[in-house]
N, C-alpha and C positions, 0 to 999 in steps of 0.2 A: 369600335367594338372588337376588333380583329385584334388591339392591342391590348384589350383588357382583359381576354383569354389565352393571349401566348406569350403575356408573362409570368402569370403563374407556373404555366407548364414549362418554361424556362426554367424559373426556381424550383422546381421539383423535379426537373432532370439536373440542375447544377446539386442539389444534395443528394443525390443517387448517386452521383457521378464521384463525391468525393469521398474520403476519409473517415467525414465525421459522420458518416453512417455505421453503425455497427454492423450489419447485413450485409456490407460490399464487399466486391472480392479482395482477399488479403492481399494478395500478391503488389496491387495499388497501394497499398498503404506503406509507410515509413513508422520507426521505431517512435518519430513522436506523435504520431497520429496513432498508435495503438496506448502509448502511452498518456496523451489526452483524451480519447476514448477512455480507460479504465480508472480513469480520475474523477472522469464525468459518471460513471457505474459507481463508480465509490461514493460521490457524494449523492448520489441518487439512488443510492442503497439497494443498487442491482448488484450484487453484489460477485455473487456467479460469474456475471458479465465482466467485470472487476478483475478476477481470476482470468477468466480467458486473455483478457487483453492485456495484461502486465504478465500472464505468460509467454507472449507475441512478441512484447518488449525481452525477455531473457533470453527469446531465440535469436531474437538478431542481435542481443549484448549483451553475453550471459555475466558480465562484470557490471552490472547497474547497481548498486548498492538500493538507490531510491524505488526502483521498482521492485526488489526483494519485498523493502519493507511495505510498500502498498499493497502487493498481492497477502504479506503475510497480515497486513490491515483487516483487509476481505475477507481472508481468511477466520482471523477471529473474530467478525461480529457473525460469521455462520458457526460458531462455537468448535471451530476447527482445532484448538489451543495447539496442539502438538503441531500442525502444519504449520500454525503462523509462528510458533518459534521456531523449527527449522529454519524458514523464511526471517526471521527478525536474526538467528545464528548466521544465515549467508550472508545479508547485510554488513554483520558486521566483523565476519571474514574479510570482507572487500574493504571494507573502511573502517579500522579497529577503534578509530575516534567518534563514529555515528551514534552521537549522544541519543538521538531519538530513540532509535533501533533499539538499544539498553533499556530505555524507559517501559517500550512496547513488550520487549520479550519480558519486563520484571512483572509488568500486568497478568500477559497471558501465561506465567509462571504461576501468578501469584490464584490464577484460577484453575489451574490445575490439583492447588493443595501443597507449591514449592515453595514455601513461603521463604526457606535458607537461601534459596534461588534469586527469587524474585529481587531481596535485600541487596544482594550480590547485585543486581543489574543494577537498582535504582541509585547505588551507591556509585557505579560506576557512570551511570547518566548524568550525576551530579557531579561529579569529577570531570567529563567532558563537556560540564559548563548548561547542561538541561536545571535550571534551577528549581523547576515545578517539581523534580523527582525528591527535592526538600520535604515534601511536605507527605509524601507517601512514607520516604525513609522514617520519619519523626512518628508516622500514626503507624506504622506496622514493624517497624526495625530496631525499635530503641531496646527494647529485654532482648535482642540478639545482642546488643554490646554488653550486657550487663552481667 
């Protein structure tokens, strides 16, 4: 009886104890445990949470190209558009070939009403090899060549 009560409370001091709490103290934590952390906010559309902890990742590396662009991820599904292209422009500051980054800022360009913009990234997405941004160039870009 004694062992089917003090393992649980085992497993729920061992996930207190770690990382993958969002709630524990930072100081414990490492650049990739905030950055697994704000991955797992990201796909679980906390998104806020998301923001925090891939800003915890810039503190301790403010050269991350990849967490740039997940905060600036987060960023724009809370319709932040200006913040997540900063965020998608520091990306790809750090990594001028971050095809993704290109594709994301030509979106969140493209919702702001940048449409000159947007072209411009998705063009360059496609050039660094994002072949999906085909298909955006083709339905929004083609009368800018014209």
């Amino acid at each position: 009886m004694k062992k089917a009560i003090l393992l649980p409370i085992i497993a729920i001091a061992f996930l207190l104890s770690s990382c993958n709490n969002r709630y524990v103290a930072e100081e414990n934590c490492s650049e990739l445990d905030f950055f697994k952390n704000g991955y797992k906010a990201l796909v679980t559309k906390d998104y806020k949470q998301g923001i925090q902890n891939f800003t915890k990742v810039l503190e301790l590396n403010p050269e991350d190209p990849e967490a740039f662009a997940y905060r600036g991820l987060c960023k724009y599904y809370l319709e932040d558009y200006e913040g997540a292209i900063d965020d998608y422009t520091s990306a790809i500051g750090i990594q001028p070939n971050y095809a993704e980054a290109y594709d994301l800022r030509g979106i969140a360009k493209g919702e702001i009403g940048d449409k000159g913009g947007a072209c411009e990234d998705w063009k360059m997405a496609f050039q660094f090899g994002f072949n999906d941004a085909y298909n955006l160039i083709n339905e929004f870009c083609m009368e800018e060549d014209e």
